[in-house]
C-alpha positions in Angstrom: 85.0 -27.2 -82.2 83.9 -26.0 -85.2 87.1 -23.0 -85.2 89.1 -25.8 -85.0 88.3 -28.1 -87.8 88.4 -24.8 -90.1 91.7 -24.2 -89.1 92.5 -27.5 -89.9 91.2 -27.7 -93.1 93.0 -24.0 -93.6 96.4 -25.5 -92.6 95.5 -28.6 -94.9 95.1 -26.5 -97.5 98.2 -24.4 -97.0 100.5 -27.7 -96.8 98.9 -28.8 -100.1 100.1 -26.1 -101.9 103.3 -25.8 -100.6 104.4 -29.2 -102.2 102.3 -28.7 -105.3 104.6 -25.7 -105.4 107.3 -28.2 -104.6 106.7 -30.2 -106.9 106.1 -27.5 -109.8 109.3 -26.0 -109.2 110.9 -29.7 -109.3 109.2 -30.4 -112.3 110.1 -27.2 -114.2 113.8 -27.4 -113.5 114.1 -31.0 -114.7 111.9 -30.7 -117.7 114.0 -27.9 -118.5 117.3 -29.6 -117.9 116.9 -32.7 -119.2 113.4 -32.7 -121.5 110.2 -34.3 -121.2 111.4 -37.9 -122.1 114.5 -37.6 -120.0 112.8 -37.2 -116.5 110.6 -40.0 -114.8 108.1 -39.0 -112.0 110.5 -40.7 -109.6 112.9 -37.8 -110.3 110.6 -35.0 -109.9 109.4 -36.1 -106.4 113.1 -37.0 -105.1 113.9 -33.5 -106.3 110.9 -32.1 -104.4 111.3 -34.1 -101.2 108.0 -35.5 -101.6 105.8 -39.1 -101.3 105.8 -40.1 -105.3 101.5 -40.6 -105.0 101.8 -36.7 -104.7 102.5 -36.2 -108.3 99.3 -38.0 -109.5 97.1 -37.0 -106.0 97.8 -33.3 -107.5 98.2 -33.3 -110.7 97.2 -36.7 -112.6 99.6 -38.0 -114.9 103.6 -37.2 -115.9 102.1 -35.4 -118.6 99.4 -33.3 -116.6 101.9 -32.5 -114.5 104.0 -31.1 -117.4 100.7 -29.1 -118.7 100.9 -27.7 -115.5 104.0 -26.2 -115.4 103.8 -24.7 -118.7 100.0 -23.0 -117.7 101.9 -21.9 -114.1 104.1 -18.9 -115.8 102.2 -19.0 -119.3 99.0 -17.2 -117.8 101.2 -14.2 -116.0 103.3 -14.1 -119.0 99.9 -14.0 -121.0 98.3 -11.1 -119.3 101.6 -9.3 -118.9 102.0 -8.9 -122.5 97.5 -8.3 -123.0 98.1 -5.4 -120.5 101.4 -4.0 -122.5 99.4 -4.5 -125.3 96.3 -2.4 -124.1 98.6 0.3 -123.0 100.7 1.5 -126.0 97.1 1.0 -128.1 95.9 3.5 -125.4 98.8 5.9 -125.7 98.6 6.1 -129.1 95.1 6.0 -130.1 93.0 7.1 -132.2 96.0 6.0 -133.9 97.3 2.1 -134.1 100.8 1.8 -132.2 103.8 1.3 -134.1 105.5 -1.9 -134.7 108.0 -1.6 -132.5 105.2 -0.4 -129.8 103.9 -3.7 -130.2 106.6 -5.8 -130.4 107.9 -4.3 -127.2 104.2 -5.1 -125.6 104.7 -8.6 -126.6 109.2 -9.1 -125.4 109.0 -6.7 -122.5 107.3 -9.4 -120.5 109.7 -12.1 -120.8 112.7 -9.5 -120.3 111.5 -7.9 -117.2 110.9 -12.0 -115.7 114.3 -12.8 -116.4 116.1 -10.2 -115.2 113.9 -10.8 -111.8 115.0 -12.3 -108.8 112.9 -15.8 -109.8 115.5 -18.3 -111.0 112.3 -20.3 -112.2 112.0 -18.0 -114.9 115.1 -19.0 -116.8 114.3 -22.8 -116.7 110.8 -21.6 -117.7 112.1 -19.9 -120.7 114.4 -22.5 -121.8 111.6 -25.6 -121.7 109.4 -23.0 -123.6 112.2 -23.3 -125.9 112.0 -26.9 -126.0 108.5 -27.4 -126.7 108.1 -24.4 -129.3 110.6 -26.5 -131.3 109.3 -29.9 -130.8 107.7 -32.4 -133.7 105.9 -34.5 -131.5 103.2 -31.9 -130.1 104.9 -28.5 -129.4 102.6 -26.9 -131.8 99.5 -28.2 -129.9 100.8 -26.9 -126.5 101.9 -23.5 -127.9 98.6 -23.3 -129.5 97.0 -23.9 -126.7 99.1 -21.7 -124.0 100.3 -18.8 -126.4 97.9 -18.2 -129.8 95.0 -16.7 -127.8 96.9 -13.7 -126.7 99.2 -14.0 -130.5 96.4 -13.6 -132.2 94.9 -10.2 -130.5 99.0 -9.0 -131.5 98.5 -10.2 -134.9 95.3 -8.2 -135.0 97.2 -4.9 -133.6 99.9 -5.6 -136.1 97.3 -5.8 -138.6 96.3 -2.3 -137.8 100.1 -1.0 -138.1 101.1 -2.6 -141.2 97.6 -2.5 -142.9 98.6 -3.0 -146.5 100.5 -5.9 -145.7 99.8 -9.3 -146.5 98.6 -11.7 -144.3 101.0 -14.6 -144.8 103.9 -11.9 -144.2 102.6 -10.8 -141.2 102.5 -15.0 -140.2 106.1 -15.6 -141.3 107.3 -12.4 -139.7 105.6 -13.7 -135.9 107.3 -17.2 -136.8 110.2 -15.1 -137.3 110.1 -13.4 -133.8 109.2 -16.6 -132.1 112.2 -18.6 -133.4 114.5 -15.4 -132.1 112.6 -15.0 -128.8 112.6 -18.8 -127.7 116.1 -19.0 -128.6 117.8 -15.7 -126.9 116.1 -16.2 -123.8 116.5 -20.1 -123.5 120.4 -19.0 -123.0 122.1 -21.6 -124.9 125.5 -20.1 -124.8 125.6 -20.0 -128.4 126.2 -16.5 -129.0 129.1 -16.5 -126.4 131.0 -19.4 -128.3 130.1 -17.9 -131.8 131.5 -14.4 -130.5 134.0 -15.8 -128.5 132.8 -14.2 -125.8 132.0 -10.7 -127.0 128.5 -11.4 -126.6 126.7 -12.9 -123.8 123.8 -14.8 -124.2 123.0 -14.3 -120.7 123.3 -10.4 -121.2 119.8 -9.7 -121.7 120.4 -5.3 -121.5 122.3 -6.0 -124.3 120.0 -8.1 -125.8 116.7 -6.7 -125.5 116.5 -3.9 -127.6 118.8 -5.2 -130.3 115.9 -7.7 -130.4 113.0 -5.4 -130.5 114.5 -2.9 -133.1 115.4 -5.9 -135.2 111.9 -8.1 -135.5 110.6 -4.3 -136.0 112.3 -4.1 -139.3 112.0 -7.5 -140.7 108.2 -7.0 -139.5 108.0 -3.3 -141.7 110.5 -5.2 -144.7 108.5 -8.3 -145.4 105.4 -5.9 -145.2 107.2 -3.4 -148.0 106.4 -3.7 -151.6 108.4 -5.8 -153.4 110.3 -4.1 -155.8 109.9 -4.2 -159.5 112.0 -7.0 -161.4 113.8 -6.1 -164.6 
């Protein structure tokens, strides 16, 4: 008797993770799609093929659920890019890495996601997009999600660039983040703008064009200026 009820409560367990995976993956691809304010709960749970009292039995409110989908892919993403991060300061201590070490640490992450065979990933990448550009409270939920690991990358670029100043070393992250969020959101802009030479969706092409470029705005804006006449 007692097998039995463990296997039960096993098998309950499994079911309720399958639709709050259901439901995730719903969520995710319509916040994505249409944005926060453009999806109802009602939407999500017809999308997931789920009861509608799942969303708050799970998760709480519309907006829990959407701090959940953001956490879902921001903690691998997170220690992803802390252990990139601890291996190029490993391979190149006692030195600091280089710039371009650390900015690949910190893209790599995101490139190697996209290019894999989760489709989540893209819609992931594209609400990231959304939120890091939002007035309402995108800056609260990137703070929360992203600065923790930002910061220990600040301190690493810090130690490459140390005579630069501070507030260059912010812009030049703010910099980076506005590039990142945009390329791999996959507007389509580039391909229009290009007309078609360039595909926004070609990220080969794209990811060490990227990495070689924040590098030297990173090492410009951390030169001295020169002398005015």
């Amino acid at each position: 008797m007692v097998k039995a009820q463990q296997s039960g409560r096993s098998g309950g367990s499994r079911k309720g993770d399958a639709t709050k995976l259901k439901i995730l993956d719903a969520a995710e691809s319509l916040f994505a799609h249409k944005g926060f304010d453009g999806v109802t709960v009602r939407q999500i749970t017809r999308e997931a093929e789920v009861d509608v009292a799942l969303v708050n039995y799970h998760f709480g409110t519309k907006r829990e659920l959407f701090d959940s989908v953001l956490m879902r892919r921001a903690e691998v993403v997170n220690q992803d890019r802390l252990d990139a991060l601890h291996g190029v300061s490993r391979e190149a201590a006692p030195d600091a890495p280089t710039v371009e070490a650390i900015i690949h640490a910190f893209l790599e992450p995101l490139h190697q996601r996209v290019a894999s065979a989760d489709s989540g990933w893209k819609d992931y990448f594209a609400l990231v997009a959304q939120v890091n550009s939002s007035h309402d409270w995108g800056g609260e939920a990137m703070t929360r999600y992203f600065d923790p690991v930002v910061r220990q990358f600040m301190v690493a670029l810090q130690q490459a660039l140390p005579d630069c100043p501070p507030e260059n070393l912010y812009w030049s992250y703010h910099f980076l983040s506005g590039a990142l969020t945009l390329s791999f959101a996959e507007t389509g802009r580039i391909d229009n703008l290009s007309a078609g030479m360039c595909q926004s969706t070609d990220h080969d092409a794209l990811y060490p064009r990227m990495v070689r470029y924040c590098a030297a705005g990173f090492q410009a804006l951390c030169e001295p200026a020169a002398p005015q006449n």
